[in-house]
N, C-alpha and C positions, 0 to 999 in steps of 0.2 A: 504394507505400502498404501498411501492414499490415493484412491485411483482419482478421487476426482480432481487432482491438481497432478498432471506427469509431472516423472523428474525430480520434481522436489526431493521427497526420502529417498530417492534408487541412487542418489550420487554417490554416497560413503555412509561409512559410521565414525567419523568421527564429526563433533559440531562444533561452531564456531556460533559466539554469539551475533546476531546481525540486527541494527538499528534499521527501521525499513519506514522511511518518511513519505508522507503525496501530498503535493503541490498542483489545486486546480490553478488553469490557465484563467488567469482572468480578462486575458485580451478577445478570446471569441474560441469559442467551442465548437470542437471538432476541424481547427485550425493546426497546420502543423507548429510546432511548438518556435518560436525564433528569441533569438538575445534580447530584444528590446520589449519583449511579453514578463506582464506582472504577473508572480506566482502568488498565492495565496497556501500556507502551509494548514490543512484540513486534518490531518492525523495522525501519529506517528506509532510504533509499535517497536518492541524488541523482541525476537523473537530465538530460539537456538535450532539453527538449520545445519544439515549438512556442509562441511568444512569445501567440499568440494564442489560445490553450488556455483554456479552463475550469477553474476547480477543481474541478467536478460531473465533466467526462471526464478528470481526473487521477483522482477516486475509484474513476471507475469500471471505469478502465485495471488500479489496486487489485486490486478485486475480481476484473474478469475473470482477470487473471495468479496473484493468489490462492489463485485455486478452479480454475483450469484443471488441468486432467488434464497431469502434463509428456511423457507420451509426444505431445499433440498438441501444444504449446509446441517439442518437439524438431523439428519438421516444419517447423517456421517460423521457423527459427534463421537463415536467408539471407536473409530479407526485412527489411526496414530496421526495427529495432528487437529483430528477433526474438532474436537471442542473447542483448542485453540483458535480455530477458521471460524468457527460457527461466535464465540463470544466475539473476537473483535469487529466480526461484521456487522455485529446486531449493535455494537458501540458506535460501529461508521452509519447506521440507518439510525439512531438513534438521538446523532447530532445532527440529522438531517441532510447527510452529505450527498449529494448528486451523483451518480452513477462518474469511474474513471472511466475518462475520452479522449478521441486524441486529442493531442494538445498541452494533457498534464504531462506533470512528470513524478515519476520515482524515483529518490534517492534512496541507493543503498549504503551503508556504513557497516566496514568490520575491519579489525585491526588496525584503527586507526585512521582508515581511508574509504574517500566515499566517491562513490560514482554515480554520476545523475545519467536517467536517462527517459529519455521526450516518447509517449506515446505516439506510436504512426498507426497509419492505416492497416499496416501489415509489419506487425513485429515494433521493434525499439531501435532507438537512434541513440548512441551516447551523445552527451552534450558537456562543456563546460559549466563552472557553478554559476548559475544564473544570477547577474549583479540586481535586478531585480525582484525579492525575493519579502511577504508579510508573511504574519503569521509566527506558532510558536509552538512549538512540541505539546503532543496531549496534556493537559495538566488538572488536579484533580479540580482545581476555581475553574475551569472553565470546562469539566464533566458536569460540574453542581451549577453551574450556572444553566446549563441546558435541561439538566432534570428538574428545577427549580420553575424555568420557564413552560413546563411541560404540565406542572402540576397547576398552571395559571387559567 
């Protein structure tokens, strides 16, 4: 079990794959999230998580690996999942992504459907797909475009 993200692994054993996207708010940070706020799509990941999983503790998995320190991420690299946590975070510090806050959002995707949902102060908010919405899934032109500017 991971302890450092509850929930995740303790749901089942059977997995489903899950496309897990974040969207910063680009209208003002640490603002609750509303309809007429631009998103900006920062990262996106697929990942195979418990069948029985929330989209509330896919968000939250998010955030905690997000905003986790990666020295402690690195610690936790042998326990089931940890490599997994520990490589895409070092991807999302790596593109120089901003810590998630409220105001972004998370979309989850699995079997065909997906659920957005707006970071709060306390806990998540589901939300409609936000008609609003730049940006484009991880891609390897624009990993190399970052490590490229990196080596400048």
């Amino acid at each position: 079990m991971n302890k450092a993200i509850p929930g995740v692994y303790s749901s089942g054993h059977a997995v489903t794959r899950h496309l897990i996207e974040v969207y910063h708010n680009l209208n003002g940070r640490f603002d609750s999230y509303t309809d007429d706020h631009v998103l900006q799509e920062v990262i996106s990941h697929w990942r195979y998580l418990p069948a029985a999983i929330t989209e509330e503790e896919v968000a939250s998995w998010a955030f905690t690996v997000f905003n986790a320190d990666l020295e402690l991420l690195s610690l936790r690299r042998g326990e089931p999942g940890g490599e997994e946590d520990f490589l895409i975070a070092g991807v999302y510090r790596m593109l120089r992504r901003r810590s998630l806050s409220v105001g972004d959002v998370v979309a989850v995707s699995r079997n065909g459907r997906t659920v957005r949902l707006a970071c709060e102060a306390t806990g998540w908010r589901r939300i409609g797909g936000p008609p609003r919405m730049i940006g484009e899934p991880l891609t390897a032109t624009a990993f190399l475009r970052h490590a490229w500017c990196r080596d400048a």
